[in-house]
C-alpha positions in Angstrom: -9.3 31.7 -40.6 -10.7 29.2 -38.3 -14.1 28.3 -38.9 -15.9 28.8 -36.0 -19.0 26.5 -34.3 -22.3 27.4 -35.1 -25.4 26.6 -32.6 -27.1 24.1 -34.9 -23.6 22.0 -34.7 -24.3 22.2 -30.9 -27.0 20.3 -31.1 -27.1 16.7 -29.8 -28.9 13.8 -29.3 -32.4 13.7 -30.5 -33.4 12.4 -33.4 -34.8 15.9 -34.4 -32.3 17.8 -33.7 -30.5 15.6 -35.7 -32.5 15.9 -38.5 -32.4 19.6 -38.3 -28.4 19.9 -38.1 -27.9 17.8 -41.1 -30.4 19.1 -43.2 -29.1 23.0 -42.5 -25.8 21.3 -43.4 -26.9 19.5 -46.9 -29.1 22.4 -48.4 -27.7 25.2 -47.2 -24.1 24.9 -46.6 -23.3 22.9 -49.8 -25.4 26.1 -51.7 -24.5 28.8 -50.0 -21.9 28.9 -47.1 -19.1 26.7 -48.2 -17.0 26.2 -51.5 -19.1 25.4 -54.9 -19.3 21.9 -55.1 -18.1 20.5 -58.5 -18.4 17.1 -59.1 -16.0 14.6 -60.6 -17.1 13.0 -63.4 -14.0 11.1 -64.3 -13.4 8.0 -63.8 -9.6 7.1 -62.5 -8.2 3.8 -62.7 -5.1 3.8 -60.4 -4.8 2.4 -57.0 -5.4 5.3 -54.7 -1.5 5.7 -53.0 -1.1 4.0 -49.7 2.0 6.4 -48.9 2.4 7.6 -45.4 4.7 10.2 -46.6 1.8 11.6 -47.9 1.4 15.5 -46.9 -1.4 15.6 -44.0 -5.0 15.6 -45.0 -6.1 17.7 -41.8 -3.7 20.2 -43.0 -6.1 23.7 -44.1 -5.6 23.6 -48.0 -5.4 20.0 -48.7 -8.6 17.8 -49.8 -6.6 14.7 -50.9 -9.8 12.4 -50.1 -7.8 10.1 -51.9 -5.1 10.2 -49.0 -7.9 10.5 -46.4 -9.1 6.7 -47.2 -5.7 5.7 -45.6 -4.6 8.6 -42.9 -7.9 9.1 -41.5 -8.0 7.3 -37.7 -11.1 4.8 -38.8 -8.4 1.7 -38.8 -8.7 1.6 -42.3 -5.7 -0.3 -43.0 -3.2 -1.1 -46.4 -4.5 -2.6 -49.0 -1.1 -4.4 -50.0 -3.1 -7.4 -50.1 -5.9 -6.6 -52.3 -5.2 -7.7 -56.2 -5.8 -4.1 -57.6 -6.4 -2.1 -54.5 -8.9 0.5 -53.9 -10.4 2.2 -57.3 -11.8 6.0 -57.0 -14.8 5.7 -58.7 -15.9 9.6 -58.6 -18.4 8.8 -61.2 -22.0 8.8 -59.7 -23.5 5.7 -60.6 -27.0 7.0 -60.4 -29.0 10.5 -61.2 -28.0 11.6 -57.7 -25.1 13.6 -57.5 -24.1 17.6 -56.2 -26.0 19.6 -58.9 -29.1 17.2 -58.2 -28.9 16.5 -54.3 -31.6 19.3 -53.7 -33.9 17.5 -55.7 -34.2 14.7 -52.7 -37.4 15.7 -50.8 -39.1 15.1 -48.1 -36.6 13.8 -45.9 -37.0 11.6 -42.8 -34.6 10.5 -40.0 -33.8 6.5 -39.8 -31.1 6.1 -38.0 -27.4 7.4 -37.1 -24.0 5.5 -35.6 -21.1 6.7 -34.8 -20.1 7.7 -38.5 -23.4 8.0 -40.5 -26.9 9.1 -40.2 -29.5 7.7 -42.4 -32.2 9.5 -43.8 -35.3 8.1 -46.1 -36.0 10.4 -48.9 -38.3 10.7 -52.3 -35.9 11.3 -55.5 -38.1 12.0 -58.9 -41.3 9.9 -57.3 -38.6 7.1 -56.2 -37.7 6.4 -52.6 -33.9 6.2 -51.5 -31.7 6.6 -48.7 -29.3 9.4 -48.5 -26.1 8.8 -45.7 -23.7 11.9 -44.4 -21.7 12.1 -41.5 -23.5 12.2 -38.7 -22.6 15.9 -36.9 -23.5 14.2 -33.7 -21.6 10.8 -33.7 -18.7 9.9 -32.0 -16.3 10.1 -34.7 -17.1 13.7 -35.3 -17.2 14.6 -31.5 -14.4 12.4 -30.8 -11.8 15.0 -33.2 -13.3 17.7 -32.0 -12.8 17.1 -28.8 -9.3 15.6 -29.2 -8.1 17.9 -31.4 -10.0 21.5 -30.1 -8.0 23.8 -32.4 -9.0 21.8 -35.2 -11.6 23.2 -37.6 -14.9 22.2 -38.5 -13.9 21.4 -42.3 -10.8 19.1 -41.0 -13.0 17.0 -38.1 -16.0 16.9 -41.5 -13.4 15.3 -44.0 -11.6 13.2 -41.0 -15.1 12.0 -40.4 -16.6 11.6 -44.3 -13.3 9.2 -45.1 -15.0 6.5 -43.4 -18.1 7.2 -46.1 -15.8 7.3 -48.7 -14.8 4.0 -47.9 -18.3 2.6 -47.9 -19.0 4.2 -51.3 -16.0 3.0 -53.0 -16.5 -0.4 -51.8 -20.5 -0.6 -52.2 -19.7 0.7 -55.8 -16.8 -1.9 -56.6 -18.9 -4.9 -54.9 -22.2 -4.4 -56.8 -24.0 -7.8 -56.1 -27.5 -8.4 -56.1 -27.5 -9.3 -51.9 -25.9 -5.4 -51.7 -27.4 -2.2 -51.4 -27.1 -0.5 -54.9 -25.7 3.0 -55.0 -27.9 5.6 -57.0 -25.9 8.5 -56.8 -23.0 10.0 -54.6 -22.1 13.7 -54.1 -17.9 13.8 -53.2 -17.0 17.7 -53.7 -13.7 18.8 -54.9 -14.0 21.5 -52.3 -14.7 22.0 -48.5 -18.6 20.2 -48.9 -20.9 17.5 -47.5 -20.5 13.9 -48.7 -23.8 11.9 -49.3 -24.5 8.3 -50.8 -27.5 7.8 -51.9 -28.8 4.0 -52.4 -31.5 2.1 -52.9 -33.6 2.1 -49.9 -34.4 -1.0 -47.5 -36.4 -1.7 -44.7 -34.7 -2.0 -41.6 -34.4 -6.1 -40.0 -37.0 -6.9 -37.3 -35.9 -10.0 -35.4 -39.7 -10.6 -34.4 -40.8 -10.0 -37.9 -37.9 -12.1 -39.8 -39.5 -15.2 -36.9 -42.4 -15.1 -38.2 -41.8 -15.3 -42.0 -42.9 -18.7 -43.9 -39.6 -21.1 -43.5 -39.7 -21.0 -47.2 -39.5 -17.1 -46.9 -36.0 -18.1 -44.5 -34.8 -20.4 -46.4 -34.4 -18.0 -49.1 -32.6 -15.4 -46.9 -30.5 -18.0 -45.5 -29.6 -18.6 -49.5 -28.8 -14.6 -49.5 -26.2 -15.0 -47.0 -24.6 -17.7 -48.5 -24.5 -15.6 -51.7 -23.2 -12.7 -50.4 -20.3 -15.0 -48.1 -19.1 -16.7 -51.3 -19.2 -13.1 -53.1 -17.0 -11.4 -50.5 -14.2 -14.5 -50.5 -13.8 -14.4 -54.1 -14.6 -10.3 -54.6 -12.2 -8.6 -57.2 -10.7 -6.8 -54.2 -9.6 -10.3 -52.7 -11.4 -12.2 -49.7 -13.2 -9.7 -47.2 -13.8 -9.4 -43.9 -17.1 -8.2 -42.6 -15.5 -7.2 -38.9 -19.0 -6.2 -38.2 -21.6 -8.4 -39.5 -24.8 -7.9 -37.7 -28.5 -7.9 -38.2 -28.4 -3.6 -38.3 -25.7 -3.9 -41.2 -28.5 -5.5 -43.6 -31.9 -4.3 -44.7 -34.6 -6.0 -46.8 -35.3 -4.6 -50.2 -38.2 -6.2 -52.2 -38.1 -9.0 -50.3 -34.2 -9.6 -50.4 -31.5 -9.7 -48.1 -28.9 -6.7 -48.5 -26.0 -5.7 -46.9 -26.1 -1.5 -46.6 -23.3 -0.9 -44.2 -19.7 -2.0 -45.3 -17.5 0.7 -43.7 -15.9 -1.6 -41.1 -15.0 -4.3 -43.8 -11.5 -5.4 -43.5 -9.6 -5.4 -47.0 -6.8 -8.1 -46.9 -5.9 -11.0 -45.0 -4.4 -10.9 -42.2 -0.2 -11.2 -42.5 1.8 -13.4 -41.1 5.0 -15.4 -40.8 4.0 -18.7 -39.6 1.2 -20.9 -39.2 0.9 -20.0 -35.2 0.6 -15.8 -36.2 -2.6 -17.0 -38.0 -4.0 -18.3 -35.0 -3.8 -15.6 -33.1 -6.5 -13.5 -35.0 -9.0 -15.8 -34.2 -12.0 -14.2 -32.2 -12.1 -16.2 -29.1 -15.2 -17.9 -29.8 -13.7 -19.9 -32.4 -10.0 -20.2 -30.7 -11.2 -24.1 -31.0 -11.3 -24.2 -34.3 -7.9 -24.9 -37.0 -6.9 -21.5 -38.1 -6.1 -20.7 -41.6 -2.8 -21.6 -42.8 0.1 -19.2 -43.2 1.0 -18.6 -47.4 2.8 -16.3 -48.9 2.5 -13.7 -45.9 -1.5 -13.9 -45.5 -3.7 -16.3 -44.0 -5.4 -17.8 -46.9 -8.9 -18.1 -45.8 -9.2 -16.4 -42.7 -11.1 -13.7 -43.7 -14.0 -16.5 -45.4 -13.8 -18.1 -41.9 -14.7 -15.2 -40.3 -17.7 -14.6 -42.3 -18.8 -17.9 -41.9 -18.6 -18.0 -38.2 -20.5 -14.6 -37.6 -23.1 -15.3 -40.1 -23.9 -18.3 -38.5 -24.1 -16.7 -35.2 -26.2 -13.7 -36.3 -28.4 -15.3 -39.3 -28.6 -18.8 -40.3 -28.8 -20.3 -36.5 -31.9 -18.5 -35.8 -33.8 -18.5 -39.5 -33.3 -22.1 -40.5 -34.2 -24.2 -37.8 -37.5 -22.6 -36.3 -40.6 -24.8 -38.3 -38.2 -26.8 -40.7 -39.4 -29.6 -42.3 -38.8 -32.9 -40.6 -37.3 -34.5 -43.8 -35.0 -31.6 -44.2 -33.8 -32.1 -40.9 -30.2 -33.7 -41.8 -29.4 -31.3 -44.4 -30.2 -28.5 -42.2 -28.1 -30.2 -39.2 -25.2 -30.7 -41.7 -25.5 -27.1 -43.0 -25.7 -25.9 -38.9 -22.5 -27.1 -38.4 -20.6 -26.3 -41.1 -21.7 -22.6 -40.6 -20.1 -23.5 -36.4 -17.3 -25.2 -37.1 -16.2 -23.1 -39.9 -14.9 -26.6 -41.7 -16.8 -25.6 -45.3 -15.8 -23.2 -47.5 -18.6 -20.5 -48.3 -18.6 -22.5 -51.8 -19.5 -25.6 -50.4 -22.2 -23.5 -47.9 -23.4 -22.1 -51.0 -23.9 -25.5 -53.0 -25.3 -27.1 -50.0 -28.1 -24.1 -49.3 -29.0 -24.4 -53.0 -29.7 -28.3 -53.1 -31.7 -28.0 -49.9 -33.5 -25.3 -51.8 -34.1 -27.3 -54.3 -34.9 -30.0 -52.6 -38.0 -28.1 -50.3 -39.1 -26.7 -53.7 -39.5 -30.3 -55.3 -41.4 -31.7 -52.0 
């Protein structure tokens, strides 16, 4: 039988409506109305299967999430190109998981895209952040309205593979300049997917400007972390396709990436030098595109990062109220982030030594 639409689904826009719909959907649906949640607790090692032969995952009695990673219509591509692909790691990596999920209290709306909502939550006296699909986003909307015969459960899982994504990859990329998972609830059964992380306070432009240059200087040294990190990740060199100030947050004082569900696995393929330079955003046309090995272009991805952190991070933090000695190194370290001609290592290397150099003055 298709499930029909009930009123609080109907709801849009505010953010207390919002609240309200998700909520109903998290403590009462996963208890009550839907399947029993039972949660995975082992941990499997195999590449999840690429296959487009795979049987449909929209289809009334199948909940291959596995599958769903790869059919769904987020643009998650193949992961050919990663060294050991994508992992499953079903195992919550925290306290939180199904049979504990109603033990998250008093919980308050931060935020929603066009996937997620974000709430801020108290866990056993801790704070954390607990993510779901957001019942109101475009993704969701967007199936039903595509697909009207479609039921509730299909457009729910369509929608959650894009979290699934984000949890496999937060948990696989643990790094100190990423948000840390504390728990996950994936049901075998017709349920609601949360992550629940660590929780971060959202990045105020004004309020980062205003920060000691010593307090910059050390989130400028994050980013170069985190870029080196994602070229040389055990998943192969990433692409953060969306690297803005609203994908990070600030927890005890450090930088951290939270939102990773638009990261490109894999270089981009190729056959020839010249396919290579056509993936190059159009800012950076200018520049000399990665080369063309072994069907990828090696380096493109690390390019990438390089270019948009430099746009979105280091161009505004590192030259307000610099020291006038520092100013070469910072110069140097401006351009290599605009030219893309450094590798993140040697970004890396060069934001440590002008660390160390400010904290010996």
């Amino acid at each position: 039988m298709q499930l029909s639409m009930s009123p609080f689904l109907q709801l849009r826009s505010s953010g207390v409506c919002l609240f309200v719909s998700v909520y109903f959907f998290l403590f009462l649906i996963a208890s009550v109305v839907l399947f029993s949640p039972i949660f995975r607790t082992s941990l499997d090692h195999r590449p999840i299967s690429t296959s487009r032969n795979s049987r449909s995952v929209f289809s009334e009695d199948d909940y291959e999430w596995e599958n769903s990673l790869f059919l769904n219509l987020s643009g998650f591509s193949s992961l050919s190109g990663a060294p050991r692909g994508l992992r499953w790691p079903v195992t919550s990596p925290g306290p939180i998981n199904c049979s504990t999920l109603n033990e998250v209290k008093d919980l308050e709306f931060i935020a929603a895209g066009w996937t997620k909502a974000v709430y801020k939550g108290m866990f056993r006296g801790e704070p954390v952040a607990i993510k779901t699909v957001n019942l109101n986003g475009h993704d969701f909307r967007q199936c039903q309205e595509r697909q009207p015969q479609a039921s509730l459960a299909s457009c729910y899982r369509r929608t959650a593979a894009k979290l699934l994504k984000e949890l496999i990859l937060l948990t696989e990329l643990s790094h100190e300049n990423i948000i840390k998972v504390v728990g996950s609830c994936v049901p075998d059964a017709v349920g609601p997917v949360v992550i629940a992380t660590e929780l971060g306070d959202p990045l105020d432009t004004v309020q980062l400007l205003q920060l000691s240059w010593e307090r910059r200087l050390k989130l400028v040294h994050g980013v170069a972390r985190l870029l080196y990190h994602l070229a040389h990740s055990p998943l192969g060199s990433l692409a953060m396709n969306d690297l803005r100030r609203q994908q990070f947050v600030l927890a005890d004082g450090v930088l951290k990436l939270s939102d990773v569900d638009d990261m490109g696995i894999a270089e981009p393929f190729c056959q020839t030098d010249a396919d290579c330079s056509h993936h190059l955003l159009a800012n950076i046309s200018n520049r000399a595109a990665a080369p063309c090995v072994d069907g990828q272009c090696r380096g493109h991805n690390e390019r990438l990062n390089v270019w948009r952190a430099g746009q979105h991070f280091v161009k505004q933090l590192l030259p307000l109220r610099a020291p006038s000695s520092l100013e070469p190194q910072i110069q140097l370290l401006l351009e290599a982030y605009s030219d893309t001609s450094w590798s993140s290592q040697k970004i890396l290397t060069a934001t440590e030594m002008l660390l160390q150099t400010y904290s010996a003055d």
